[in-house]
N, C-alpha and C positions, 0 to 999 in steps of 0.2 A: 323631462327624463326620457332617457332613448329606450332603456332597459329595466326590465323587474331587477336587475343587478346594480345599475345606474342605479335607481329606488333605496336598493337596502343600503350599499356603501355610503350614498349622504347620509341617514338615517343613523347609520351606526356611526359614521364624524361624528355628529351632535353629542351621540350619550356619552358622555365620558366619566360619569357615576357608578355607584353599585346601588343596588335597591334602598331605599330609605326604611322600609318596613324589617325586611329581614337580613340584611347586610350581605343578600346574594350577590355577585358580580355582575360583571359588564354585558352578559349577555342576555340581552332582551330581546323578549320576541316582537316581531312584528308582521303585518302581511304587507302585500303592495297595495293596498286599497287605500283611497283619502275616503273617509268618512266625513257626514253632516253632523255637526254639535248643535241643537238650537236653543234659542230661549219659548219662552210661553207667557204669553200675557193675553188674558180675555177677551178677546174682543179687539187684541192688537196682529200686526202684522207680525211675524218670528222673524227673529234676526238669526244669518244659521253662519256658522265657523269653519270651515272646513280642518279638518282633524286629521293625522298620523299617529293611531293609539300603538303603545310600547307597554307591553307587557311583561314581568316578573316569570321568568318560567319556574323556579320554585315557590311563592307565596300566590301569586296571580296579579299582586297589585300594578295595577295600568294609570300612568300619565296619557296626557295626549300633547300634540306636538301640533303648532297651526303650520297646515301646509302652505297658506300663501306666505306666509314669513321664511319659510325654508326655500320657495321658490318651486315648488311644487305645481301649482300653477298658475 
């Protein structure tokens, strides 16, 4: 991605839903940031996901999106 702009226009391609929780519209929020998902096991090594969270701006409820599937990075 060249741009924080480049960032949001893929991003917003993809949703093409309205909220599952509260039947808000299309418009989620999101930042530019890929976040870390990881797992946890004792004594094991984490496996971590890289992550696009999409936010609800009226209920709050967040999906997350894998950024290397989106081509992210």
């Amino acid at each position: 991605m060249n741009t924080k702009d480049d960032f949001l226009r893929l991003i917003k391609s993809k949703v093409q839903c309205s909220c599952p929780l509260c039947g808000s519209g299309k418009d989620w929020f999101t930042t530019s940031e890929i976040m870390s998902l990881s797992s946890y096991k004792q004594g094991a090594v984490a496996t971590c996901i890289p992550v696009v969270p999409l936010s609800c701006p009226n209920c709050g409820y967040t999906i997350l999106l894998n950024a290397d599937i989106l081509g992210l990075i």
